[in-house]
N, CA and C of each residue as an Amber inpcrd file, in Angstrom:
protein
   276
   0.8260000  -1.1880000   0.0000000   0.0000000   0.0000000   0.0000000
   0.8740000   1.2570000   0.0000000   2.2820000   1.4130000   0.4000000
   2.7350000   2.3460000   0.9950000   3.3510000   2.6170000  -0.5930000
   3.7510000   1.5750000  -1.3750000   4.4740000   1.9030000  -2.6790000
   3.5020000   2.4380000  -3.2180000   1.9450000   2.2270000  -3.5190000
   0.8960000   2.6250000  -4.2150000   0.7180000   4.0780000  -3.8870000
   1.0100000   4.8120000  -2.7910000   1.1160000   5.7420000  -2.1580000
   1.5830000   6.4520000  -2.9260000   3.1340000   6.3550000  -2.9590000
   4.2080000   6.7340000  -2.9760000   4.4780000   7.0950000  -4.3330000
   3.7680000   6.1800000  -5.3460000   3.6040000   6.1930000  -7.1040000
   2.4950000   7.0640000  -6.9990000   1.4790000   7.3810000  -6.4570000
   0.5310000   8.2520000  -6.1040000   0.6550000   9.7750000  -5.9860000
   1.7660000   9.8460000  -4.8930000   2.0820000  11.3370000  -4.9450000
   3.0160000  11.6270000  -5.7890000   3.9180000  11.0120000  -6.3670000
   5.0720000  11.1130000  -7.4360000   4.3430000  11.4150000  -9.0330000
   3.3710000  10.7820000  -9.1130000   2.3040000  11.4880000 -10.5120000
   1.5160000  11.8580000 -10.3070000   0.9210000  12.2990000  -9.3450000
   0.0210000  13.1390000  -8.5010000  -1.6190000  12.6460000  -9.4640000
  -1.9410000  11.2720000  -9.0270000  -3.2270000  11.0770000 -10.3550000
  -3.8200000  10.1280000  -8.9360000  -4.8430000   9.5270000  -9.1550000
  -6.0700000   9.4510000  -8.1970000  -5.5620000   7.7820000  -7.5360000
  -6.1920000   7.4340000  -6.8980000  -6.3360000   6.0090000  -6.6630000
  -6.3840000   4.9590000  -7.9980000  -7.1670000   5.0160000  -8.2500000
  -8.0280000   4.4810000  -9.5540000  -6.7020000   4.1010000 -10.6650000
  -6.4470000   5.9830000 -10.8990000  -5.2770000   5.7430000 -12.0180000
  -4.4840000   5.3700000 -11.6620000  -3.9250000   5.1410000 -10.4630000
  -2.1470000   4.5400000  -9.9530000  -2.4340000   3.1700000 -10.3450000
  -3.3530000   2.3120000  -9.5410000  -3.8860000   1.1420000  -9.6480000
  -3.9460000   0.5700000 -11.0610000  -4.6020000   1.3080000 -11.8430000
  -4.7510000   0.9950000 -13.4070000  -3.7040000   1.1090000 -14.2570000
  -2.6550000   1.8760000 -13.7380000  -1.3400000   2.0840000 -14.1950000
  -0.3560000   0.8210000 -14.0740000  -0.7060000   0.7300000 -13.2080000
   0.2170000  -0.1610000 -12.2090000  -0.4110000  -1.9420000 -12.9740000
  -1.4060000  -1.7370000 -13.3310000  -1.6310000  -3.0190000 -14.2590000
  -0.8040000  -3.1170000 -15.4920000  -0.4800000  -2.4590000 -16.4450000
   0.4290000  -2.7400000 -17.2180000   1.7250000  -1.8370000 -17.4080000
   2.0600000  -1.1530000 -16.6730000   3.6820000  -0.2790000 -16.3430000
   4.3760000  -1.4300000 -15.8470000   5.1390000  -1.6240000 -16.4230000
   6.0850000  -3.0450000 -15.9520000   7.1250000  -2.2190000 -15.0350000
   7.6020000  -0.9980000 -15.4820000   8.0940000   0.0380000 -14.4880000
   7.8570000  -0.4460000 -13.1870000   6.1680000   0.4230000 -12.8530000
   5.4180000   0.1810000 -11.6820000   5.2150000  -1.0280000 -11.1330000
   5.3860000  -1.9620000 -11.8240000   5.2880000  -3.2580000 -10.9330000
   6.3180000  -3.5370000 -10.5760000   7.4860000  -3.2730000 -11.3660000
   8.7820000  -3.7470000 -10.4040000   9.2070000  -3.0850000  -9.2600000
   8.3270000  -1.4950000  -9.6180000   8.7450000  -0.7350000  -8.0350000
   7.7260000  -1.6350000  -6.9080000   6.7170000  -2.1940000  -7.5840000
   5.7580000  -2.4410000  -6.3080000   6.1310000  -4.0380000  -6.1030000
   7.3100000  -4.7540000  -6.7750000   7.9480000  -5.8850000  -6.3670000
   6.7560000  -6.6180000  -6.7500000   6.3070000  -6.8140000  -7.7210000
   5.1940000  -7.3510000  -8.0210000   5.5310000  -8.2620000  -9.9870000
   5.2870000  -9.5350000 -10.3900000   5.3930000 -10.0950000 -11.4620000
   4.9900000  -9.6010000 -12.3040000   5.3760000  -9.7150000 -13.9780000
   4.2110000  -9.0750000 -14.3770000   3.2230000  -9.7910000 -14.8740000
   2.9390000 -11.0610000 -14.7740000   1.5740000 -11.9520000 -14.7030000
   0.6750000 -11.3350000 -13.2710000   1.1240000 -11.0990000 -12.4300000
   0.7760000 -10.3140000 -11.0190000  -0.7530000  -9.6360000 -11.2620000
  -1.7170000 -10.1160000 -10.7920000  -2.7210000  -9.2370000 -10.6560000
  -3.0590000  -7.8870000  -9.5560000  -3.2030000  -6.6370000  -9.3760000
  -2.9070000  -5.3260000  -8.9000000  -3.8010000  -5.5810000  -7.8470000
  -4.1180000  -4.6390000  -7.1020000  -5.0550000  -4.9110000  -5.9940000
  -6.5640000  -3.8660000  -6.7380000  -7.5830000  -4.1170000  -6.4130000
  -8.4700000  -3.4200000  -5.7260000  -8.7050000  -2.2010000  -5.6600000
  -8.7070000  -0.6360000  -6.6070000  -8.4630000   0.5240000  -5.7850000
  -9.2820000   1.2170000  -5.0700000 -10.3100000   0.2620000  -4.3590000
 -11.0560000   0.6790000  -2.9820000  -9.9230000   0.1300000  -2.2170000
  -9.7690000  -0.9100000  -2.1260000  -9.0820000  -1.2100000  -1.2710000
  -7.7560000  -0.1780000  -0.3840000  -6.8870000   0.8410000  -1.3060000
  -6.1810000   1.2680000  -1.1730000  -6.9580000   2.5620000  -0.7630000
  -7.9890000   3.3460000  -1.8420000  -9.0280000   4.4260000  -0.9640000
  -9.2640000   4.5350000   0.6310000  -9.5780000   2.8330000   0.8740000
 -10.5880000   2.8210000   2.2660000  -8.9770000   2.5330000   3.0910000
  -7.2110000   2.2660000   2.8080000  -6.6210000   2.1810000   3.7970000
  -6.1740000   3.4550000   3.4190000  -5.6500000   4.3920000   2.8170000
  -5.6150000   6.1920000   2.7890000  -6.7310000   6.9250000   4.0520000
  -8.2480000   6.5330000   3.7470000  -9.0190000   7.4630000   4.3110000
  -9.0360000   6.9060000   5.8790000  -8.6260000   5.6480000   6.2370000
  -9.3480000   5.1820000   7.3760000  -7.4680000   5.5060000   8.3700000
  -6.7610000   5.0250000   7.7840000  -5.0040000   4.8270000   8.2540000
  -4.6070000   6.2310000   8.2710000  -4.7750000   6.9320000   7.5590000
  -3.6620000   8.0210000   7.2120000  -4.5010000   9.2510000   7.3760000
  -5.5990000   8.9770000   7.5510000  -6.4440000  10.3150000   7.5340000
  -6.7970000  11.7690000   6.1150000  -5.7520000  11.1470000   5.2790000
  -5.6780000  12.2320000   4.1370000  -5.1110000  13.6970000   4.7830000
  -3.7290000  13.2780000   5.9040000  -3.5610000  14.4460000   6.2460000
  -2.2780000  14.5400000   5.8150000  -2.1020000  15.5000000   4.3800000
  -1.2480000  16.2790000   3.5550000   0.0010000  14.6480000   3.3230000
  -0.8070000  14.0440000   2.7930000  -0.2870000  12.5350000   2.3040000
   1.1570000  12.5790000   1.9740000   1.4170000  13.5670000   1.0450000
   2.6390000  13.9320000   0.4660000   3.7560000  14.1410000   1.3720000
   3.8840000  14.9960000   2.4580000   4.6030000  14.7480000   3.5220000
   4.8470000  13.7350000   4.5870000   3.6090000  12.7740000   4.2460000
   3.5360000  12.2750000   5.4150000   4.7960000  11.2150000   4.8900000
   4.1020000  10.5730000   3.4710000   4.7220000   9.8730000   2.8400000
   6.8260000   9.7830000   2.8000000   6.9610000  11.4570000   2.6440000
   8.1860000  11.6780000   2.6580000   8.8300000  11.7090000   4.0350000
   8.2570000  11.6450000   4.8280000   8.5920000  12.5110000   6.3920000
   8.9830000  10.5220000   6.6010000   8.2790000   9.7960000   6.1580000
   8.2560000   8.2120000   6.4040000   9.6400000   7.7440000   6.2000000
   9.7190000   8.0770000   4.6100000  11.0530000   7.6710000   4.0440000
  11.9040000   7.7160000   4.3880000  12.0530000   9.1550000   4.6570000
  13.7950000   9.5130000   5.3430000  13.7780000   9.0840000   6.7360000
  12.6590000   8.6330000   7.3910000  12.7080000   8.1190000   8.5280000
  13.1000000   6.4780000   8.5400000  12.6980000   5.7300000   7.6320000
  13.1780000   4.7740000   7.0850000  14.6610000   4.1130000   6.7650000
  14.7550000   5.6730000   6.0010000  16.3640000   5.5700000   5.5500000
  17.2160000   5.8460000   6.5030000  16.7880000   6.6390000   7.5220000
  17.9340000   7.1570000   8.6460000  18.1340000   6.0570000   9.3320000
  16.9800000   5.1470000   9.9140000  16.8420000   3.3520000  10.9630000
  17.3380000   2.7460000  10.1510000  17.8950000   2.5600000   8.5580000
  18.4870000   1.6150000   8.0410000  20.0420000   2.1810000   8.1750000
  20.4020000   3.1970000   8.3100000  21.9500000   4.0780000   8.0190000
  21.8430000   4.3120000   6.4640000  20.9980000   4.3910000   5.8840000
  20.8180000   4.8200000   4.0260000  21.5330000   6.4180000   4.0700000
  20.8050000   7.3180000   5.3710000  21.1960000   8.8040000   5.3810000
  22.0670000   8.5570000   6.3770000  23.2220000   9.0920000   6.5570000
  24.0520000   9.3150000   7.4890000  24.0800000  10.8800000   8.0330000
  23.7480000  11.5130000   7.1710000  23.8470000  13.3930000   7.3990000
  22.9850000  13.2860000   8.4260000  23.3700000  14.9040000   8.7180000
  22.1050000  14.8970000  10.1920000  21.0420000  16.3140000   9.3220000
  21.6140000  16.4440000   7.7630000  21.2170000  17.7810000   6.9810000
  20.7380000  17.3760000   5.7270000  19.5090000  17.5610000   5.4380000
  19.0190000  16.6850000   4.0730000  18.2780000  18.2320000   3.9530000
  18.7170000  18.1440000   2.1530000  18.7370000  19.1830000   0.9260000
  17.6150000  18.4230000   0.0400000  16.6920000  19.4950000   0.1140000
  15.2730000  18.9600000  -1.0030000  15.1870000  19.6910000  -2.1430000
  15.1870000  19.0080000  -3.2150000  14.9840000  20.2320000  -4.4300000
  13.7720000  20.4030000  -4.4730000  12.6360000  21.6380000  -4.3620000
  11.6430000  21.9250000  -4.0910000  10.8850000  22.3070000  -5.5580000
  11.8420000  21.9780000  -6.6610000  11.0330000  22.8240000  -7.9710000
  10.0660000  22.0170000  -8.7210000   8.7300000  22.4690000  -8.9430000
   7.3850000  21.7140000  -9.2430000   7.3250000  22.0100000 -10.6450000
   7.4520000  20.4420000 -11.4530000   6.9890000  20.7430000 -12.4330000
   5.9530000  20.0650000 -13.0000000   5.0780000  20.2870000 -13.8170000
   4.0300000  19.8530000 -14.2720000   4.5220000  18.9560000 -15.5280000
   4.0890000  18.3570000 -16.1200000   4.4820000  17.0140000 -17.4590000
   4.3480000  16.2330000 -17.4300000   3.8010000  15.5170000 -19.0910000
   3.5810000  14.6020000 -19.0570000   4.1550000  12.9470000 -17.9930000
């Protein structure tokens, strides 16, 4: 769920479309460690664990605030100073 997320805020497109994406992006399935005979999940399923788990509160951070928290308990980040490039672009 957390990769579905994560492909979620990175193309910024709905439940529905990550999910439907994620059926034939061979890309996306290898990020989601998934075959590509692999059938996708459900995208209620992923709706009802967003609205009920996470609250829909500003997903995008929460998501990132996770990661580097992730990466710091593995030693991935060693800095105690992490540099974000903040520039938004829109495209295909």
């Amino acid at each position: 769920m957390y990769k579905y997320l994560l492909l979620k805020c990175i193309y910024s497109i709905s439940d529905v479309d990550v999910v439907e994406r994620s059926r034939y992006d061979m890309s996306l399935k290898f990020f989601i460690d998934m075959s590509p005979e692999s059938d996708v999940i459900n995208p209620s399923s992923l709706t009802k664990f967003r609205r009920l788990r996470l609250k829909d509160n500003d997903l995008l951070n929460l998501v990132i605030g996770k990661t580097v928290k992730l990466a710091m308990d593995k030693d991935i980040i060693k800095s105690k100073s992490i540099i974000v490039d903040a520039t938004h672009i829109k495209s295909r």
